[in-house]
KOLLUMTI-105740 format. One record per residue (C-alpha): residue number from 1; residue in one letter; x negated, z, y negated. Coordinates in steps of 0.5 Angstrom, whole numbers, padded with zeros to 4 digits. Each point is the difference from the previous one (the first is absolute). Example, Ala and Ser with C-alpha at 12.3 -4.5 7.8 and 13.67 -1.06 7.14 Angstrom:
{site 1 "A" {-0025 0016 0009}}
{site 2 "S" {-0002 -0002 -0007}}
This chain:
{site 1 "X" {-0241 0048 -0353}}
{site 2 "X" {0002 0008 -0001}}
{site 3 "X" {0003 0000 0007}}
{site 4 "X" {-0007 -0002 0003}}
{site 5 "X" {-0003 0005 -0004}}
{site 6 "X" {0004 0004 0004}}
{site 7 "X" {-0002 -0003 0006}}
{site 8 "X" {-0007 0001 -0002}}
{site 9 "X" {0001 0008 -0001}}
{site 10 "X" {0003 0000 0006}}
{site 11 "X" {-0005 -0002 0005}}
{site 12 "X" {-0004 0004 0004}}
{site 13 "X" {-0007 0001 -0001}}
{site 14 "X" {-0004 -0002 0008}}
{site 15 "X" {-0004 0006 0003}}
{site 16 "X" {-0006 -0003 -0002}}
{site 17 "X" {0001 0000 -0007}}
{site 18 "X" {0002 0007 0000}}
{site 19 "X" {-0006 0002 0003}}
{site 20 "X" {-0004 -0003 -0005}}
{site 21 "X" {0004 0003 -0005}}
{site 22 "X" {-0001 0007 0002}}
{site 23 "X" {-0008 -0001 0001}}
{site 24 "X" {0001 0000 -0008}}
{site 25 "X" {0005 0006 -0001}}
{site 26 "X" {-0002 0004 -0006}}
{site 27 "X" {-0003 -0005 -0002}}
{site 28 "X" {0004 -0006 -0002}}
{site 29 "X" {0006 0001 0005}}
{site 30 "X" {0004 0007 0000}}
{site 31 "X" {0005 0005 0002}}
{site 32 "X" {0006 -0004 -0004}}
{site 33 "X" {-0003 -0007 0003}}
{site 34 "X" {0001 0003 0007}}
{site 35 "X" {0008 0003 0000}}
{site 36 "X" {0001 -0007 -0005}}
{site 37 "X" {-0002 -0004 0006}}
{site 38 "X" {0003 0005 0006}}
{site 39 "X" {0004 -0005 0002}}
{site 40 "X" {-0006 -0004 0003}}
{site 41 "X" {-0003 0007 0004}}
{site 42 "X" {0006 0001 0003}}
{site 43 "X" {0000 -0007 0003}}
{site 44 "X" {-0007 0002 0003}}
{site 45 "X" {0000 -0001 0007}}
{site 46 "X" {-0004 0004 0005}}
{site 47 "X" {-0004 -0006 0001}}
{site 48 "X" {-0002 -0001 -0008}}
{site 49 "X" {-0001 0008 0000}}
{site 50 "X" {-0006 -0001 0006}}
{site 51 "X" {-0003 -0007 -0003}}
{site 52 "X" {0000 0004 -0007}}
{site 53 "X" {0000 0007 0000}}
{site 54 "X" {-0001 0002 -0006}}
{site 55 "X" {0008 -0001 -0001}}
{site 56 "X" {0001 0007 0003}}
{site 57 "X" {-0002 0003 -0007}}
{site 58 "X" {0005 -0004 -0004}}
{site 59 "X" {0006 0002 0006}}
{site 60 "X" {-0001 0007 -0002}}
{site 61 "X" {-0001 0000 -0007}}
{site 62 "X" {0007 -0004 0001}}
{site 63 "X" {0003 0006 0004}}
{site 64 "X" {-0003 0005 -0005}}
{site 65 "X" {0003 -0003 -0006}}
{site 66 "X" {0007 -0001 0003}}
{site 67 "X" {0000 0007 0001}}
{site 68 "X" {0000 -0001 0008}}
{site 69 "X" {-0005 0006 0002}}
{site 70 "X" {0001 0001 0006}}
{site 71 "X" {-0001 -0007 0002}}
{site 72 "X" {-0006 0000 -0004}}
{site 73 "X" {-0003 0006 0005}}
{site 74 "X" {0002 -0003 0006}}
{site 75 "X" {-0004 -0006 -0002}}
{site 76 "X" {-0006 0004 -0001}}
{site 77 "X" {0001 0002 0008}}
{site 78 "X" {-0001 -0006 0001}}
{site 79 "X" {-0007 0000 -0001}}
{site 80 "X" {-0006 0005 0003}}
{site 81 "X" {0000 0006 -0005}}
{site 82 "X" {-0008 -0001 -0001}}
{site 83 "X" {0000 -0007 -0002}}
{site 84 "X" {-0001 -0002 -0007}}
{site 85 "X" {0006 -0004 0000}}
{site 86 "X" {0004 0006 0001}}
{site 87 "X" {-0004 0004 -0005}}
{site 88 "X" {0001 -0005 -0005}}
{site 89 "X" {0007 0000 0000}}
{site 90 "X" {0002 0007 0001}}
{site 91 "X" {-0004 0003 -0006}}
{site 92 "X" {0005 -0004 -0004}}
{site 93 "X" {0007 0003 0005}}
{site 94 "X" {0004 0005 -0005}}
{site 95 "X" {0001 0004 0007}}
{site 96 "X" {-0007 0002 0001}}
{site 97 "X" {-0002 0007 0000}}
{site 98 "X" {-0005 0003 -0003}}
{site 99 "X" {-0004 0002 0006}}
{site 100 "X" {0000 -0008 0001}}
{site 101 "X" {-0002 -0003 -0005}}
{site 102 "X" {-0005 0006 -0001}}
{site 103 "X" {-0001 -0002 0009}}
{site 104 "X" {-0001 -0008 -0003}}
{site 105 "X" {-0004 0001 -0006}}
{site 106 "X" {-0006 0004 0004}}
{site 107 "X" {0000 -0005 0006}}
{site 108 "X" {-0001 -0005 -0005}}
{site 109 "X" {-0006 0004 -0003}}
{site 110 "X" {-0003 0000 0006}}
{site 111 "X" {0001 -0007 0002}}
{site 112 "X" {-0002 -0002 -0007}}
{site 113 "X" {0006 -0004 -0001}}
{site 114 "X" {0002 -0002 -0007}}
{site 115 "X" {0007 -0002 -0001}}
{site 116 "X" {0000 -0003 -0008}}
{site 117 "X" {0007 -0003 0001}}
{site 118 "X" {0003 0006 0001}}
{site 119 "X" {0006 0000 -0006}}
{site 120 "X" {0001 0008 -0002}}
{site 121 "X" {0005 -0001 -0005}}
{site 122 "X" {0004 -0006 0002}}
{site 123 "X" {0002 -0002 -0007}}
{site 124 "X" {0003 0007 -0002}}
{site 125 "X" {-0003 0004 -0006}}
{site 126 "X" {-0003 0006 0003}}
{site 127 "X" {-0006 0000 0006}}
{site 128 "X" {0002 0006 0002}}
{site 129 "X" {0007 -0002 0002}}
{site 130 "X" {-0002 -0007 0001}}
{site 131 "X" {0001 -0003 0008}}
{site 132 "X" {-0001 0007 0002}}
{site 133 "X" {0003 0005 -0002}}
{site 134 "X" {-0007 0005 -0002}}
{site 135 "X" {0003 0005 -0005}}
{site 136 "X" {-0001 0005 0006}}
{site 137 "X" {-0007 0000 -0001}}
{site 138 "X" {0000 0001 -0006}}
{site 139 "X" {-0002 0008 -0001}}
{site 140 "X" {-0007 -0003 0005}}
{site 141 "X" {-0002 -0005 -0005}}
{site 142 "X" {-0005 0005 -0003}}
{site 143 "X" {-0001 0005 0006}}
{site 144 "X" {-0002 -0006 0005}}
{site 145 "X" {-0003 -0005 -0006}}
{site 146 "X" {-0005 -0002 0005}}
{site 147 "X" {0003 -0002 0006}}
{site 148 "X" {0005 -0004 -0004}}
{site 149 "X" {-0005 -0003 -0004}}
{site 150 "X" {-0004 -0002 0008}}
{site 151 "X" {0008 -0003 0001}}
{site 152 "X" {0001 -0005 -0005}}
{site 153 "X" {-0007 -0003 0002}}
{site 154 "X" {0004 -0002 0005}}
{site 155 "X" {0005 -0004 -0005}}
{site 156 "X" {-0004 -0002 -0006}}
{site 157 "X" {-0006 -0002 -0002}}
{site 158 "X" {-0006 0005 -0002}}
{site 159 "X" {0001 -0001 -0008}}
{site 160 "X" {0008 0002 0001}}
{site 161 "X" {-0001 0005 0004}}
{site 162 "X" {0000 0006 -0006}}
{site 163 "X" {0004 -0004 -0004}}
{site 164 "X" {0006 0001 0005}}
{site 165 "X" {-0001 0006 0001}}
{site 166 "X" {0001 0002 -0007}}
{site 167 "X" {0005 -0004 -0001}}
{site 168 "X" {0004 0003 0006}}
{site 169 "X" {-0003 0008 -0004}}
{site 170 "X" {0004 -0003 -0005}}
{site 171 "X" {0006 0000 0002}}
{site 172 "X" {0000 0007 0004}}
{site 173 "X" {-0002 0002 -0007}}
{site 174 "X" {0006 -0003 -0003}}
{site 175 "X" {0005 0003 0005}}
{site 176 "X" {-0003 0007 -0001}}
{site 177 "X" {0001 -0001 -0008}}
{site 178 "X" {-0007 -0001 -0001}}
{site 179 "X" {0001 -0005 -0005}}
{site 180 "X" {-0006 0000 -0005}}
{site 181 "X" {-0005 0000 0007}}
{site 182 "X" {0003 -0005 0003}}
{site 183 "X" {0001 -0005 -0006}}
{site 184 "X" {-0008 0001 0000}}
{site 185 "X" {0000 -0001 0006}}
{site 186 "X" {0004 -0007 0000}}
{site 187 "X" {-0003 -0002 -0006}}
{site 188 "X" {-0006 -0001 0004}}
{site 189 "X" {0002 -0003 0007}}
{site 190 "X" {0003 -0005 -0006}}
{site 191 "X" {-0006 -0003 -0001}}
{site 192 "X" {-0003 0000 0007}}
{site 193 "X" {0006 -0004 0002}}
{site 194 "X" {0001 -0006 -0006}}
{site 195 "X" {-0003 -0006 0004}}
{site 196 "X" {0003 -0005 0003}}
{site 197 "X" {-0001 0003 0007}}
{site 198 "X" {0004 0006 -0001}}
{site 199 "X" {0005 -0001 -0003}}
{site 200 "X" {0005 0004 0004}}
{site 201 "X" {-0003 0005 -0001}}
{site 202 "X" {0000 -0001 -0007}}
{site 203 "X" {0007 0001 0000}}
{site 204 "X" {0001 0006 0004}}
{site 205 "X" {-0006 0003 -0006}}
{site 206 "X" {0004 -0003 -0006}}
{site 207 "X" {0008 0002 0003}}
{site 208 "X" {-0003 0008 0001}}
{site 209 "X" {-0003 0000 -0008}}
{site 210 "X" {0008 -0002 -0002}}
{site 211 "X" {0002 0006 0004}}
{site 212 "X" {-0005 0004 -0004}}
{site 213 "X" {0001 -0002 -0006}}
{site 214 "X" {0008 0000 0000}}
{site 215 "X" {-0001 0007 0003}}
{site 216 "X" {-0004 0002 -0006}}
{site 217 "X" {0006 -0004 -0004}}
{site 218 "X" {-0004 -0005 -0002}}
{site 219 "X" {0005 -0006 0002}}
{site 220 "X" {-0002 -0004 -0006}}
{site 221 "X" {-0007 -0001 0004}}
{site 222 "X" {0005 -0003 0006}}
{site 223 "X" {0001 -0007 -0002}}
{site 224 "X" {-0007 -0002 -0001}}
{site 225 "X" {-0001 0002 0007}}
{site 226 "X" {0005 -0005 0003}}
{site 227 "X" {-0004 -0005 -0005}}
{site 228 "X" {-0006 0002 0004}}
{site 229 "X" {0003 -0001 0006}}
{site 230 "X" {0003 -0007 -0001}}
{site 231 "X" {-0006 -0003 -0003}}
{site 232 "X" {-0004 0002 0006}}
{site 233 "X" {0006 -0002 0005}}
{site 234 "X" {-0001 -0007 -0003}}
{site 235 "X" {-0007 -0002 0001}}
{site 236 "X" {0002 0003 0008}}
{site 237 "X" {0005 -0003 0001}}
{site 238 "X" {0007 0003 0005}}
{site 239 "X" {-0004 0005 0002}}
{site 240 "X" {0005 0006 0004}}
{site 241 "X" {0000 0004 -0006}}
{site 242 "X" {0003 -0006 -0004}}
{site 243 "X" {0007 0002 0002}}
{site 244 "X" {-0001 0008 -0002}}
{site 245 "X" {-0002 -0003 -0008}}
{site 246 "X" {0006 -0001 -0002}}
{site 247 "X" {0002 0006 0004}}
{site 248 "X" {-0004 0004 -0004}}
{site 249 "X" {0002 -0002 -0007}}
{site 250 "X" {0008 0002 0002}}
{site 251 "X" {-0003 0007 0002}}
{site 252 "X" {-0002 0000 -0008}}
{site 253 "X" {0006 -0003 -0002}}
{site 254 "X" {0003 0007 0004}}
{site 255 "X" {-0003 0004 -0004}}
{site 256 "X" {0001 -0004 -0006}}
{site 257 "X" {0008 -0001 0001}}
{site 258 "X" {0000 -0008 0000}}
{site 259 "X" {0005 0000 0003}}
{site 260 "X" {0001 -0007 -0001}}
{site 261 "X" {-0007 -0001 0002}}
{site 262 "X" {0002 0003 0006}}
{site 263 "X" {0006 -0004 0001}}
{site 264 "X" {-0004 -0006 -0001}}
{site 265 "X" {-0005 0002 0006}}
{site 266 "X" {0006 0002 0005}}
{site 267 "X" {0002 -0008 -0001}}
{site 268 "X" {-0005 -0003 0001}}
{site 269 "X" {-0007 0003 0003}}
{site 270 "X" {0003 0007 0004}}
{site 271 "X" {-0001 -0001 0007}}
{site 272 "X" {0006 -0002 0005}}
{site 273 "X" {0001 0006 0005}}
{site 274 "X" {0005 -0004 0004}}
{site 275 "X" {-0002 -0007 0000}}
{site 276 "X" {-0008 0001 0002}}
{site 277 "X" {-0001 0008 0000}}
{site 278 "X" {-0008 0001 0000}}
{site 279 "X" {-0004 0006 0000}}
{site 280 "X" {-0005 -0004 -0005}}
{site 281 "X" {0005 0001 -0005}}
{site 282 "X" {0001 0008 0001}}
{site 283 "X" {-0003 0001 -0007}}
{site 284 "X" {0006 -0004 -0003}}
{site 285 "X" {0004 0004 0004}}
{site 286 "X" {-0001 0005 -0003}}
{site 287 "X" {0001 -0003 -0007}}
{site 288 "X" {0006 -0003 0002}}
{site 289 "X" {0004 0006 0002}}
{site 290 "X" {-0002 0004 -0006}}
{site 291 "X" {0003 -0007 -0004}}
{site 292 "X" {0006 0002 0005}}
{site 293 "X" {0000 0006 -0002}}
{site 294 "X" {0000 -0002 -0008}}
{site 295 "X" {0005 -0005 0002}}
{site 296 "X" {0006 0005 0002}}
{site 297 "X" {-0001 -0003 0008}}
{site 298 "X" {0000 0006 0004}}
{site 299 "X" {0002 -0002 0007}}
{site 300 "X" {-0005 -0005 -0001}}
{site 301 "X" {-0005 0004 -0001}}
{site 302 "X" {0002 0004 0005}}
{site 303 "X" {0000 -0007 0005}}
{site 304 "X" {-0008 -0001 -0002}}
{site 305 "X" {-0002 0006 0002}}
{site 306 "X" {0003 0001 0007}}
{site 307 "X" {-0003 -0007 0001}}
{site 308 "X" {-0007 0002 -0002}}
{site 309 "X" {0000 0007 0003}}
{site 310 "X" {0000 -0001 0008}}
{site 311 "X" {-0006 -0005 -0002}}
{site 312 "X" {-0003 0006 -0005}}
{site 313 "X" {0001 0005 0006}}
{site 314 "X" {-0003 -0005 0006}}
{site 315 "X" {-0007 -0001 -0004}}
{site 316 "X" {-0001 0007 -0003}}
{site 317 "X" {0000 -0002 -0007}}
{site 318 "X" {0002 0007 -0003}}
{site 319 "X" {-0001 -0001 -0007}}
{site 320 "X" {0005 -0006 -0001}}
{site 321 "X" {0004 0003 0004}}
{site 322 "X" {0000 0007 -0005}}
{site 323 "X" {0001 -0007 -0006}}
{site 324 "X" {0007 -0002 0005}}
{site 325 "X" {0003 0007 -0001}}
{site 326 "X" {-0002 0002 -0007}}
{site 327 "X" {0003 -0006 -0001}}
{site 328 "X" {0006 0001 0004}}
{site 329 "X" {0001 0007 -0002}}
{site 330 "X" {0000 -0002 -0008}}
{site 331 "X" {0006 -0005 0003}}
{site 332 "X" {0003 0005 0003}}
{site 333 "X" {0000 0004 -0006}}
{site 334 "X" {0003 -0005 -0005}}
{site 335 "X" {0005 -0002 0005}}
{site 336 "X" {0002 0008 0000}}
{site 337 "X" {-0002 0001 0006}}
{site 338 "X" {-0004 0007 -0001}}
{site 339 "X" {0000 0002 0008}}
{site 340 "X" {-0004 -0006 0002}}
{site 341 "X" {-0004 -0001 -0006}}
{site 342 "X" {-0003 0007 0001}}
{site 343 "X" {0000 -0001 0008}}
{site 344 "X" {-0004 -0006 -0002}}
{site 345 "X" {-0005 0003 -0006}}
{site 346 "X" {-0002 0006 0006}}
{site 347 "X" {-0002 -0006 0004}}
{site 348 "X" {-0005 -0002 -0006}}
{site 349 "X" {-0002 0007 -0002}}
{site 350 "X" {-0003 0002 0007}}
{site 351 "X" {-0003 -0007 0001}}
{site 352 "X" {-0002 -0001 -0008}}
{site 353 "X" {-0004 0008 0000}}
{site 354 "X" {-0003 -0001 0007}}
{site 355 "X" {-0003 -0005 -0001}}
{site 356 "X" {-0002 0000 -0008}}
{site 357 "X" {0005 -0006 -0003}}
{site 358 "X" {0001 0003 -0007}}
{site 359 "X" {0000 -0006 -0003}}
{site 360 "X" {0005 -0003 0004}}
{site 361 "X" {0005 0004 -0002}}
{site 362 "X" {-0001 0002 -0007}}
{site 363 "X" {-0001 -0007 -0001}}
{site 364 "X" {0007 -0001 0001}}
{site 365 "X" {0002 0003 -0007}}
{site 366 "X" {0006 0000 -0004}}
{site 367 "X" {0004 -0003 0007}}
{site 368 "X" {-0002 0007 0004}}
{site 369 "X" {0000 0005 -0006}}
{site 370 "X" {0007 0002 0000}}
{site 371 "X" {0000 0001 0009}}
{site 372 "X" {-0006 0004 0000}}
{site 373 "X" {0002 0004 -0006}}
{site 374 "X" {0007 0002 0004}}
{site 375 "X" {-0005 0000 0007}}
{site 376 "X" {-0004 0006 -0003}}
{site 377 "X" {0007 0004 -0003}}
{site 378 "X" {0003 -0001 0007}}
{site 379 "X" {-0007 0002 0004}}
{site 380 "X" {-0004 0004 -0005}}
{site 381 "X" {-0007 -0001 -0003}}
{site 382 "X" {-0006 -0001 0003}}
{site 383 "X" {-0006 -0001 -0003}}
{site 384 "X" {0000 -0006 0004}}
{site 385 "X" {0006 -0003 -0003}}
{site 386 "X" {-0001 0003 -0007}}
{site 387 "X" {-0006 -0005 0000}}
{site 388 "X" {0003 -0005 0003}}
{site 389 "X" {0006 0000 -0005}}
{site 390 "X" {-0005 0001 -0006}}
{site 391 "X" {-0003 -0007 0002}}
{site 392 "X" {0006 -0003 0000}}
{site 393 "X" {0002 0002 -0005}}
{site 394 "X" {-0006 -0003 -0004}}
{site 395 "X" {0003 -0007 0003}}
{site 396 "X" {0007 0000 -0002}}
{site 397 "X" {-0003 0003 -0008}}
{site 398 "X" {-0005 -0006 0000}}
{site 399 "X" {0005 -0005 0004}}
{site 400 "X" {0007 0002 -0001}}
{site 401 "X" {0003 -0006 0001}}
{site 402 "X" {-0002 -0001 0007}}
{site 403 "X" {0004 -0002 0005}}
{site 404 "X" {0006 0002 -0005}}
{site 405 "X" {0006 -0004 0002}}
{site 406 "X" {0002 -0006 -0003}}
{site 407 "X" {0004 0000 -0007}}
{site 408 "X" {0006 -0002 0000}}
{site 409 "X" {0001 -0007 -0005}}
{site 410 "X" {0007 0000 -0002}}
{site 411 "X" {0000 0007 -0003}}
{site 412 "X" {0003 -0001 -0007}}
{site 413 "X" {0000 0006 -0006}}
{site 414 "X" {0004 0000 -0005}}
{site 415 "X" {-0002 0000 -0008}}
{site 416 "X" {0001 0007 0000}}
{site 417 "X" {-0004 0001 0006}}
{site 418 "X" {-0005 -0003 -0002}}
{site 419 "X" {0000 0002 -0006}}
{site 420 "X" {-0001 0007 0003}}
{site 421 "X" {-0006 -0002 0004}}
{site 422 "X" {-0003 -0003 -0006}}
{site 423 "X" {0000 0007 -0003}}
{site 424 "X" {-0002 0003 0006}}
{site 425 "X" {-0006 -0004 0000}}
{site 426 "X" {-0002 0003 -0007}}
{site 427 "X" {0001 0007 0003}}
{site 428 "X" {0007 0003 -0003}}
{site 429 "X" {0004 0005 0002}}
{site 430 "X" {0007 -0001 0002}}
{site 431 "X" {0001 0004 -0005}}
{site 432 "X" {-0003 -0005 -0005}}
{site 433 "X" {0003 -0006 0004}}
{site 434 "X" {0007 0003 -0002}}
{site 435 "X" {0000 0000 -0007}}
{site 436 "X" {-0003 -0007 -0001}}
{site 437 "X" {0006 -0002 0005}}
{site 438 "X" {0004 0005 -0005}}
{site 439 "X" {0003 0002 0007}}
{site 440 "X" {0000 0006 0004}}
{site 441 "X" {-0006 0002 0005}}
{site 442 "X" {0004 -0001 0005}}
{site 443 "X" {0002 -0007 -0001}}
{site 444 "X" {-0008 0000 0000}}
{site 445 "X" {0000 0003 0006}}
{site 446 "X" {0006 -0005 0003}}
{site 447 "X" {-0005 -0006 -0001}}
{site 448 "X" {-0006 0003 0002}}
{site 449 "X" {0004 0003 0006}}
{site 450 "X" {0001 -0008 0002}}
{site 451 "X" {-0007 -0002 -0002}}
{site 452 "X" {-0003 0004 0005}}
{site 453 "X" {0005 -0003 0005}}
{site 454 "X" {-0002 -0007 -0001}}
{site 455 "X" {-0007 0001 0000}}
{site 456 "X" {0000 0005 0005}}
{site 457 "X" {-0004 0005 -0003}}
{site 458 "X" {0001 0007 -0002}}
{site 459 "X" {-0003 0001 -0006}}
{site 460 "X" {-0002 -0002 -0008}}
{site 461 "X" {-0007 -0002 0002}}
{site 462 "X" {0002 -0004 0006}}
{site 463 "X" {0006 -0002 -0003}}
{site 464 "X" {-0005 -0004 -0006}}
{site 465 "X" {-0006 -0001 0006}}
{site 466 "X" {0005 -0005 0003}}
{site 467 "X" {0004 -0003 -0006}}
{site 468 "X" {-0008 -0002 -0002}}
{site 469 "X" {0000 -0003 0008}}
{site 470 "X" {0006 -0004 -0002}}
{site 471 "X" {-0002 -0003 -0006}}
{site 472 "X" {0007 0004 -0004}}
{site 473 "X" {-0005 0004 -0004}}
């Protein structure tokens, strides 16, 4: 019975089918539908492709997800640069310029042509850098309101129109640390989007009000939004951002230093790299190098990142890019590596200052404090580093378990040491310590010399901060 289950999973799916089932995309077939079933297009023949054209759409989204950019533009050339078919496919090609969409767009308004299929975020949290990479336009969200408004007539219905922009406001104020207006903001697009028609865009809505409250310390805020999330995702069904749920709480497990949270999402629910590497799952890329990190797994921090980046660089996705190298460089850094650390975090910084992205750097906390720190020492201060490190070091004060490497579980004290961290846990000096141990302060400083070197840190107060971790004291 459980081989011809098997067997059944394995069939292809015939060119009619398909075809049926992309004229209901959105609605009740989507993006994780068509890589589950890339097989069946890569069977298509030429013939099937003239009987049902509508399967050109699923071969290109196959080629995109697959990280296969190049064979996605050479698919487009296929088709007369004109043609609505094109147009439909290309608004969602990562590699497409600014000047091109810009080109698309206003061609679509002239023709008034309306394309409600068009999905901008792709399952990831943010709209902005959902399929296409918009950050870059950020700055002119509130300088050519107008023309983006006349855009998104394009791609939505009228009474979504407004609420998209804010929420696409929203998250350009978030980067620029505007939290309070752009908590407001987000806030109401919250609103607007709870129906059962847009629920993805929901989700973008509810990850962006996480970021701000984790930003304003607020993280005990956090689970309830992944309550939300869950609830909502059950009455949709396996839309594109189900994956990224669970994804999404291990990032507060980060911040949290759950690590045994985390260890339980790397295996069972974190993507697999190797076996079936899809661009859909960048978001929880990014999470599992940051558990890579956590874990001590350097090179293979280092191996994720060289695969995504030539797939960053080809569709111009700056911002994640800027994410890649924070990562790497805070990787370097802990590996000791300070040259290629510091090499790594210039490429962030002229990225980051250019194009506003202050909340993606100083939301990397307690990882990135120690490297920006002895950055500015060696570089100099800079009203724009000093900025950046006071951010950054709001994080690490609310969240300075973040990406804190795991403890190790075979740590033994002896009585005397615990005796040690108890009364260190009550305030006393090593003076005090001493003369209720009747032993000298030097014995004392002995044992607090071996306290900090098993909990690896290089103070009273940490040394007490992780005893309280571990459940010593």
């Amino acid at each position: 019975m459980e081989n011809e289950t098997v067997e059944a999973e394995k069939k292809l799916v015939p060119a009619e089918e398909l075809s049926t089932r992309l004229a209901s995309f959105l609605r009740s077939y989507y993006l994780v539908d068509i890589w589950r079933e890339k097989d069946s297009y890569a069977a298509l023949t030429p013939e099937d492709l003239k009987a049902y054209p509508r399967c050109f759409t699923g071969l290109f989204v196959i080629m995109i997800m697959s990280g296969n950019l190049a064979g996605a533009g050479e698919f487009l050339d296929k088709f007369d640069k004109d043609s609505m078919a094109r147009m439909g496919m290309e608004i969602t090609y990562p590699g497409i310029t600014v000047k091109r969409l810009v080109e698309i767009i206003g061609h679509m308004q002239e023709i008034g042509l309306f394309v409600p299929f068009i999905q901008v975020t792709a399952g990831r949290p943010f709209v902005l850098n959902g399929v296409i990479d918009y950050t870059r336009l950020g700055p002119f969200l509130v300088r050519r309101k107008d023309d983006f408004l006349q855009g998104l007539k394009c791609l939505y219905p009228d009474y979504l129109i407004l609420p998209m922009y804010n929420l696409c406001l929203s998250e350009w104020l978030y980067q620029q640390n505007k939290l309070m207006e752009a908590g407001l903001l987000v806030s109401r697009t919250i609103k607007e989007f709870d129906n059962d028609q847009q629920r993805r865009l929901l989700f973008a809505a509810l990850y962006l009000q996480t970021k701000i409250l984790l930003a304003s310390g607020k993280a005990a805020n956090v689970t309830c939004y992944v309550k939300n999330i869950r609830r909502f995702a059950k009455t949709e069904g396996a839309l594109e951002f189900s994956n990224n749920i669970d994804a999404a709480e291990a990032y507060s497990f980060l911040y949290e230093g759950n690590h045994a949270a985390i260890a339980g999402w790397m295996g069972s629910d974190a993507p697999d790299e190797i076996m079936d590497f899809c661009m859909l799952d960048l978001y929880r890329y990014m999470i599992k190098i940051r558990c890579y990190i956590v874990l001590g797994k350097h090179m293979a921090v280092q191996a994720l990142a060289e695969k995504l980046r030539p797939l960053l660089e080809e569709g111009r996705r700056e911002m994640d890019l800027c994410e890649l190298e924070l990562l790497l460089a805070i990787c370097f850094f802990r590996s000791d590596e300070k040259e290629l650390a510091f090499r790594s975090l210039d490429s962030v910084l002229r990225t980051a200052r250019r194009r506003g992205y202050y909340r993606l750097v100083a939301d990397e906390g307690a990882a990135l404090l120690p490297l920006l720190v002895e950055y500015i020492w060696v570089k100099g201060e800079t009203p724009y580093l000093m900025r950046l490190a006071e951010d950054t070091r709001d994080m690490a004060a609310w969240y300075p378990l973040y990406l804190k490497p795991a403890r190790k579980k075979d740590v033994e004290f002896s009585k005397m040491e615990l005796g040690v961290l108890k009364f260190l846990e009550q305030g006393k000096s090593n003076e005090e310590i001493a003369d209720c141990f009747f032993i000298s302060v030097n014995t004392v400083k002995f044992h607090m010399k071996n306290i900090y070197r098993k909990l690896d840190v290089s103070s009273p107060t940490q040394a007490v901060w992780e005893a309280r971790l571990m459940g010593i004291i």
